[in-house]
C-alpha positions as CSV (number, residue, x, y, z in Angstrom):
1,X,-48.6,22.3,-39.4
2,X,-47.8,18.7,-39.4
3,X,-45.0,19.4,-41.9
4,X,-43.1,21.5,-39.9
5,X,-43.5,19.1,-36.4
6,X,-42.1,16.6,-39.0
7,X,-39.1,18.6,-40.0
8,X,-38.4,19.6,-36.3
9,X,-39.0,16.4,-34.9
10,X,-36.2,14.3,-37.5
11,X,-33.5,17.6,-37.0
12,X,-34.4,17.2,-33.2
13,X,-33.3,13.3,-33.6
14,X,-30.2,13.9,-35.9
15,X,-29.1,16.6,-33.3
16,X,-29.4,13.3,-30.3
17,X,-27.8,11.1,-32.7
18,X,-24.8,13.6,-33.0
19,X,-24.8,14.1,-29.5
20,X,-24.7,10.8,-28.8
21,X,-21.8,10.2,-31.2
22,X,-19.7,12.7,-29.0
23,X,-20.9,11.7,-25.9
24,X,-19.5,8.0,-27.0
25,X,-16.1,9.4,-27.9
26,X,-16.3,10.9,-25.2
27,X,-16.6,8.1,-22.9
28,X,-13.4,6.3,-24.0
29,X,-10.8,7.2,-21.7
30,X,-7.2,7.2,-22.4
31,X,-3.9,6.8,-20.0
32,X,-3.5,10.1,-20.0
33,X,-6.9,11.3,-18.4
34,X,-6.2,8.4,-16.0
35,X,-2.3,9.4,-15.3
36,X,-3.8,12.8,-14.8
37,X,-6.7,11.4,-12.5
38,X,-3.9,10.0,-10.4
39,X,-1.4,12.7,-10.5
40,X,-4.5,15.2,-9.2
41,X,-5.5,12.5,-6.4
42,X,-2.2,12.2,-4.9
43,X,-1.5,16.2,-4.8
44,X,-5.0,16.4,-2.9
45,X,-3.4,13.4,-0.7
46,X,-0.2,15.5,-0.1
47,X,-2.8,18.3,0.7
48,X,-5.0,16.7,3.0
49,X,-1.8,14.8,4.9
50,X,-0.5,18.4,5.6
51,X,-3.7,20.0,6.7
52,X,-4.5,17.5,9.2
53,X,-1.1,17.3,10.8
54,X,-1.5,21.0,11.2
55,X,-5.0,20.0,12.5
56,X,-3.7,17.3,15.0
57,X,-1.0,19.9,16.2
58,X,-3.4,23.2,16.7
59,X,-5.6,20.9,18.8
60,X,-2.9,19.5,20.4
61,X,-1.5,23.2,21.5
62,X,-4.9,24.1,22.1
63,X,-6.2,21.8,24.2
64,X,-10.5,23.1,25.2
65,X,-10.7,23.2,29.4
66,X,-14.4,24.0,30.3
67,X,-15.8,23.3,33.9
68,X,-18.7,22.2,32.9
69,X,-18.9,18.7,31.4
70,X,-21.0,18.4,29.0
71,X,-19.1,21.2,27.2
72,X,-16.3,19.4,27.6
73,X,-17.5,16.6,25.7
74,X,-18.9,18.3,23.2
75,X,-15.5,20.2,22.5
76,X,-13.8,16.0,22.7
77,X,-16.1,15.1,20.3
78,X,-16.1,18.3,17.4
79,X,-12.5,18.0,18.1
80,X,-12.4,14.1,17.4
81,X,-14.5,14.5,14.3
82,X,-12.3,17.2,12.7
83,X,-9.4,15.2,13.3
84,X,-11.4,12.3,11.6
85,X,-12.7,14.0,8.2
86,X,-9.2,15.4,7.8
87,X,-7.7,11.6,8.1
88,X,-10.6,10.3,6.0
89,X,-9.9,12.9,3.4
90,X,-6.3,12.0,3.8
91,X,-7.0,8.1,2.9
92,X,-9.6,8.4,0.2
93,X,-7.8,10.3,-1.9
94,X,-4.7,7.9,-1.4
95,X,-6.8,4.9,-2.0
96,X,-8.4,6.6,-5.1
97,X,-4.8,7.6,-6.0
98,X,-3.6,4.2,-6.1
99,X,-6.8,2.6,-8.0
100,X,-6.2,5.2,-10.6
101,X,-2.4,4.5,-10.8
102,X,-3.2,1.0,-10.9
103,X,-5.6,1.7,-14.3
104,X,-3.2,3.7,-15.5
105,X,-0.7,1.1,-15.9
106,X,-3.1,-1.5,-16.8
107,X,-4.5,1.1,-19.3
108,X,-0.9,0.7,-21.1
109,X,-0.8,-2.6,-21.4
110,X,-3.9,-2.7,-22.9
111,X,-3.8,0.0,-25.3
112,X,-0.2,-2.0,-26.6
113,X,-2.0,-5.4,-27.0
114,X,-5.1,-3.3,-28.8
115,X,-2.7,-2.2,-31.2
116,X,-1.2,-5.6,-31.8
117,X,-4.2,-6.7,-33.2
């Protein structure tokens, strides 16, 4: 039986070697994938800008009156944290936007000067 363990164990270490070949090439990321990456972040952006100005403007039409108040500040403060993770969505995607757009451009330069050499 030791044979066959062998056999499986050195095709079961060509088949990592191969995988991690791919997951190398893999790694290396181009301008495009980060021009993508970019183009992606801002549309969410755009997205998330829209849905919480509709957000801001239901709550502002909509405004909760309860007579009792604790309810009253429980409805201020869901309201104030919707408001918030739709902002907060809003800016991370803009700031991950801009990184990306930032890489992107760097990305070109240094794909040029790698060439070069």
């Amino acid at each position: 039986m030791e044979p066959f363990q062998q056999s499986s164990n050195s095709s079961d270490e060509e088949k990592l070697n191969k995988a991690d070949e791919k997951s190398s090439l893999s790694k290396e990321k181009g301008p495009l994938s980060f021009l993508s990456g970019a183009l992606t972040s801002i549309f969410f952006t755009w997205l998330s800008f829209f849905i919480s100005k509709k957000v801001v403007i239901y709550f502002a039409l909509h405004s909760p009156s309860y007579t009792s108040p604790i309810a009253q500040s429980i409805a201020s403060a869901m309201k104030t944290l919707a408001i918030g993770i739709c902002f907060l969505a809003t800016f991370t995607f803009g700031f991950i936007g801009i990184g990306l757009t930032i890489v992107f451009i760097r990305s070109l330069f240094t794909v040029n000067s790698i060439k070069d050499d």
